[in-house]
NULO-318105 format. One line per 5 residues: number of its first residue (from 1); their letters; for each residue y, z, x of N, C-alpha, C. Coordinates in nm, 2 decimals, decimal comma. Layout:
BEGIN
NUM> a> Y:Z:X:Y:Z:X:Y:Z:X ~ ... $
//
This chain:
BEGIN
1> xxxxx> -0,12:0,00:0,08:0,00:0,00:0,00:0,12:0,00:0,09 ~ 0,25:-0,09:0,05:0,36:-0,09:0,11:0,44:0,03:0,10 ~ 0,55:0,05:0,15:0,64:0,23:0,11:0,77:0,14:0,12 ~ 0,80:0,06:0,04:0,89:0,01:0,02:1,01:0,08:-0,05 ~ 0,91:0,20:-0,15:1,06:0,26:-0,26:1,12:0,33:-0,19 $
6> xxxxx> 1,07:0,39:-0,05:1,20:0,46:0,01:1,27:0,35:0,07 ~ 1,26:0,23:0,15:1,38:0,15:0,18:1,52:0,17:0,14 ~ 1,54:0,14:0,01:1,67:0,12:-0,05:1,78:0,30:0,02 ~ 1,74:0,39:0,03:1,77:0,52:0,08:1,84:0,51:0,20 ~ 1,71:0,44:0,27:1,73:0,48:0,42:1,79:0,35:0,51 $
11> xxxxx> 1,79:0,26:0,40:1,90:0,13:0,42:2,01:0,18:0,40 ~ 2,06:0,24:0,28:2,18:0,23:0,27:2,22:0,36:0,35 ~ 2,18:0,42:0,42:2,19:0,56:0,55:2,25:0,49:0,64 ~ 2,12:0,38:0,69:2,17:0,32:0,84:2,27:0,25:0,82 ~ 2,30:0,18:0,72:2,43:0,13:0,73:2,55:0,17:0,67 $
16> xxxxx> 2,55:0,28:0,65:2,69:0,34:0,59:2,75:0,40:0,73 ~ 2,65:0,43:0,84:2,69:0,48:0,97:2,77:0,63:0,93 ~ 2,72:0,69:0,90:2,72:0,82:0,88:2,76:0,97:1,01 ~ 2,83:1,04:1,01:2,86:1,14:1,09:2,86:1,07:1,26 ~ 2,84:1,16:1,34:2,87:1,17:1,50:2,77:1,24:1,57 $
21> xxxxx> 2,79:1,24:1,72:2,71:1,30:1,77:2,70:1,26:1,92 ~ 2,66:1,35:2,02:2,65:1,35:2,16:2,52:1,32:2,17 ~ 2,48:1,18:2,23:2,37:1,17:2,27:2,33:1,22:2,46 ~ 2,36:1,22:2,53:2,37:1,24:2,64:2,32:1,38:2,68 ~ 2,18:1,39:2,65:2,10:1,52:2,63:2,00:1,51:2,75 $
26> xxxxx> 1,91:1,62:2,77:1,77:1,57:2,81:1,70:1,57:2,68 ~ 1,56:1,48:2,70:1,44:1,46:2,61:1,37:1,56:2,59 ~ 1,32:1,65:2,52:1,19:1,75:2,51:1,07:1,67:2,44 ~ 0,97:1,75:2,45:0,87:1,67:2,42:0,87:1,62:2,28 ~ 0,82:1,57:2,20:0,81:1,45:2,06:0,74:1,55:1,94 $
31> xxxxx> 0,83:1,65:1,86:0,78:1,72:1,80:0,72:1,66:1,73 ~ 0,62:1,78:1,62:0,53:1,73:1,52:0,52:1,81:1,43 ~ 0,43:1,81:1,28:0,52:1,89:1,19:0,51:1,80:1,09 ~ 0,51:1,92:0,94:0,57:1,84:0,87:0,73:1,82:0,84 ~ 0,78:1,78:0,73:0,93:1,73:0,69:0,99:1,88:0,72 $
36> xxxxx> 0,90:2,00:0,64:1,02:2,11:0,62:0,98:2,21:0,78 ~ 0,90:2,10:0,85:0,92:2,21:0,99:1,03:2,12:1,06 ~ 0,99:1,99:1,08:1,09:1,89:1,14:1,23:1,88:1,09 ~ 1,26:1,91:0,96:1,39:2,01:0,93:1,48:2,10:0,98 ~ 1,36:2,20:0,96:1,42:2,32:1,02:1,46:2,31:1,19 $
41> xxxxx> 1,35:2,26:1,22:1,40:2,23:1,35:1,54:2,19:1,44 ~ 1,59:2,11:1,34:1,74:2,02:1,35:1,80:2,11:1,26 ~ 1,80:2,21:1,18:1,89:2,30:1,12:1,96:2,24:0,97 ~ 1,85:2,18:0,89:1,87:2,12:0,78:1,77:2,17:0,63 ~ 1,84:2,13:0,56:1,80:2,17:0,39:1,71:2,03:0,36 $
46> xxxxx> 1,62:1,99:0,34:1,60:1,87:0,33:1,58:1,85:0,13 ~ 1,65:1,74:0,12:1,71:1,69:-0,04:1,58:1,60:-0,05 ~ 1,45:1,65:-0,08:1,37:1,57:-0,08:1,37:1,43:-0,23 ~ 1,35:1,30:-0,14:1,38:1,21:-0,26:1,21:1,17:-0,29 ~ 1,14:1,13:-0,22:1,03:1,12:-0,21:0,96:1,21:-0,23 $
51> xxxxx> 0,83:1,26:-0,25:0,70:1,33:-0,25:0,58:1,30:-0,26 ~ 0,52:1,17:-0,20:0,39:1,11:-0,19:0,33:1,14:-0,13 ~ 0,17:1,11:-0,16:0,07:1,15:-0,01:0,09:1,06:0,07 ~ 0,16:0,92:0,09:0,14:0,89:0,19:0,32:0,86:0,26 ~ 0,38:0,92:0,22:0,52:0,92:0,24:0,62:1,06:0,15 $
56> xxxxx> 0,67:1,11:0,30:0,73:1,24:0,20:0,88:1,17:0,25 ~ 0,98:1,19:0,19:1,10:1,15:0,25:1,20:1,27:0,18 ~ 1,33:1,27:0,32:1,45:1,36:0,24:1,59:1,32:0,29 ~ 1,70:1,32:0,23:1,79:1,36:0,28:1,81:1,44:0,37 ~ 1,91:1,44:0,48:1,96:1,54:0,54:2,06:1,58:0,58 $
61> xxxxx> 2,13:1,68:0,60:2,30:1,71:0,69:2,28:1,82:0,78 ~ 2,31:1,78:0,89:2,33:1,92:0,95:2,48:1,91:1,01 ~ 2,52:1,94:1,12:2,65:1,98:1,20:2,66:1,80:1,26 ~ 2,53:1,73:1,28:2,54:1,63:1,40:2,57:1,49:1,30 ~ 2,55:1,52:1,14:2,56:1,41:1,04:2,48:1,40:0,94 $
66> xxxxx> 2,46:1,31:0,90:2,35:1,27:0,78:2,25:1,18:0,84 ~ 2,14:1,21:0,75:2,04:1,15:0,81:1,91:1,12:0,74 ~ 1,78:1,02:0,72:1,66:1,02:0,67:1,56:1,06:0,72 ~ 1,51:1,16:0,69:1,40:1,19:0,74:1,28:1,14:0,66 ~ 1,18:1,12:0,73:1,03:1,06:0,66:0,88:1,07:0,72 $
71> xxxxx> 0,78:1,15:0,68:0,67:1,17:0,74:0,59:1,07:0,71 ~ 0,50:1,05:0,71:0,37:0,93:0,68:0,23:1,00:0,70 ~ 0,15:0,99:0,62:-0,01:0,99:0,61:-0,05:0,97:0,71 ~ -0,02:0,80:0,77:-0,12:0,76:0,85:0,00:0,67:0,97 ~ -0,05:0,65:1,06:0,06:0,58:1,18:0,09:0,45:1,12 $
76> xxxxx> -0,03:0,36:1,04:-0,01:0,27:1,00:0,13:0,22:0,89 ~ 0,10:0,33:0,83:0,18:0,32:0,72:0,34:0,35:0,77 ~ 0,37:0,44:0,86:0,51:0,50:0,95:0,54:0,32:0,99 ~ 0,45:0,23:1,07:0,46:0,15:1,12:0,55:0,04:1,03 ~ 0,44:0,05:0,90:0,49:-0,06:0,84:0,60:-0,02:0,77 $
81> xxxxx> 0,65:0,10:0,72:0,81:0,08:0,72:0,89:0,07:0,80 ~ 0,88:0,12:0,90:0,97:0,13:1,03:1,00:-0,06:1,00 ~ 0,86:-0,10:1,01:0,97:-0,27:1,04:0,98:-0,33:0,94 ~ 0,97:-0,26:0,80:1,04:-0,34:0,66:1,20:-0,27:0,68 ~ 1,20:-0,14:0,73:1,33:-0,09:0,73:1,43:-0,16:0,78 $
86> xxxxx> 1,37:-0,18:0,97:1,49:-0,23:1,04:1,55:-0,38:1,03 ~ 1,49:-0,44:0,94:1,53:-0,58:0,91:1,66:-0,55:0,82 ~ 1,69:-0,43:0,77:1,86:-0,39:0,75:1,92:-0,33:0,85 ~ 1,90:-0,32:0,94:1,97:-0,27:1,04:1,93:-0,13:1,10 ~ 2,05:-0,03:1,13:2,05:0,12:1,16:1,99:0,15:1,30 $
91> xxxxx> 1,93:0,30:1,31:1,91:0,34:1,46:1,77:0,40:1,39 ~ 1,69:0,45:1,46:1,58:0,48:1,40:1,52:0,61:1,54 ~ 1,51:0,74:1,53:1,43:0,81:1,59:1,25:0,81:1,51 ~ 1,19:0,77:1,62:1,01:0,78:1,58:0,93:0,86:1,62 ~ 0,91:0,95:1,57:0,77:1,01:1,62:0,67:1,02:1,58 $
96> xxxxx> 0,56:1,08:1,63:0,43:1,05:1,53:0,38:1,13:1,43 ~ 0,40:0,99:1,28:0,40:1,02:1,21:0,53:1,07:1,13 ~ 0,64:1,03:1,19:0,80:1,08:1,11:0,88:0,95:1,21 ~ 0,98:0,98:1,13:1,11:0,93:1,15:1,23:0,96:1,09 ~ 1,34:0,97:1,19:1,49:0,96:1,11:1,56:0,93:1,13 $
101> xxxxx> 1,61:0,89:1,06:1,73:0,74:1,04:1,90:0,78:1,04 ~ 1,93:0,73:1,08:2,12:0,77:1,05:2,22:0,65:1,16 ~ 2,36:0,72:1,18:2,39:0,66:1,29:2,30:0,64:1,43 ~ 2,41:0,58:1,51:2,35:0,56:1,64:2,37:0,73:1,73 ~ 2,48:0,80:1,69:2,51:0,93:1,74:2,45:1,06:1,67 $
106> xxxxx> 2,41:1,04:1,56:2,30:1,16:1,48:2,16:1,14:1,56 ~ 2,12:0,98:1,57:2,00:0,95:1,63:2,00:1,01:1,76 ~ 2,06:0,98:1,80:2,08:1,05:1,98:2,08:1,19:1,98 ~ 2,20:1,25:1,86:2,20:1,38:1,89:2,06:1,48:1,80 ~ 1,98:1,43:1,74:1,83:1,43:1,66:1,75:1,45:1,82 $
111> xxxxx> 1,73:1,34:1,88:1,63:1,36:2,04:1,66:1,43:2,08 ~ 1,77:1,51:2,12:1,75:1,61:2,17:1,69:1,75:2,19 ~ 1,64:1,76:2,00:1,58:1,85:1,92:1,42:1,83:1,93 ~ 1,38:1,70:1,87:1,30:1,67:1,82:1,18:1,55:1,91 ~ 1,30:1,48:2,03:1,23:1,42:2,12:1,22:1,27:2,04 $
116> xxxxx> 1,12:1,21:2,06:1,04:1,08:2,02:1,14:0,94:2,11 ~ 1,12:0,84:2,03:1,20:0,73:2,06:1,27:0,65:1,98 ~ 1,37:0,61:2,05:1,51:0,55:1,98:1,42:0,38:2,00 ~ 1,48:0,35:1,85:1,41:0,24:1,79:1,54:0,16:1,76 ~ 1,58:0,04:1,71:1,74:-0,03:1,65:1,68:-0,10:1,55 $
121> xxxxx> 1,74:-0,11:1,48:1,71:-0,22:1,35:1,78:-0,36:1,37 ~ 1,76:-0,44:1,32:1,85:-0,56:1,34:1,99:-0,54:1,28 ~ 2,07:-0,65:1,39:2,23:-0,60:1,45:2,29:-0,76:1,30 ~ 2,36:-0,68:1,22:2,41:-0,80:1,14:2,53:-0,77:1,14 ~ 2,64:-0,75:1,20:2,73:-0,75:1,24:2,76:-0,87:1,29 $
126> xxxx> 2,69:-0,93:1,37:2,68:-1,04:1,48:2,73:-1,20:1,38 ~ 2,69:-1,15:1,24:2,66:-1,29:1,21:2,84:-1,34:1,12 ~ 2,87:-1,48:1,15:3,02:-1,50:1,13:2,98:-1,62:1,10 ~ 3,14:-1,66:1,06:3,12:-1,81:1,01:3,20:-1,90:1,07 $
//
């Protein structure tokens, strides 16, 4: 099954470019967890929009911005939204089995916490007439 009904969320996150943030951190290792440990972690309430077994998703705010957070069942499934997602753009932190979405400066300032890897969605900005 696709996890397409969270898209519309976490599209319209990455590209509203949401809050700030200092990326310029060290890395710790690639936490793991569910939504409301990987939350708390980053110091957040999460506004859950989703609740599936194979996709939990939330809202988020902390001090560093807004942001999407998303767990997954299975790696497969994380996989295949990650790249229905980035075909709208945004920044994307991954880890296994989660991801969160926001600016480019929440994303950065997110790794510091949480670890994983900075991912980019496609750049449409670029395109003119």
């Amino acid at each position: 099954m696709r996890l397409r009904s969270a898209l519309p969320v976490a599209a319209a996150l990455a590209l509203a470019g949401c809050g700030s943030g200092n990326g310029a951190q060290a890395v710790p290792p690639t936490a793991t967890g569910s939504l409301e440990s990987l939350a708390a972690e980053v110091k957040c309430e999460p506004d859950i929009q989703t609740d599936a077994d194979e996709l939990r998703q939330a809202i988020c705010k902390n001090p560093d911005g807004k942001f999407v957070l998303a767990t997954f069942a299975t790696d497969r499934g994380q996989r295949e939204w990650i790249n229905d997602a980035k075909d709208y753009g945004g920044y994307y932190l991954v880890g296994r089995k989660w991801v969160a979405v926001g600016d480019d400066g929440v994303v950065k300032a997110l790794r510091g916490t949480l670890g994983g890897d900075l991912e980019t969605g496609a750049d449409h900005h670029a395109h003119g007439g």
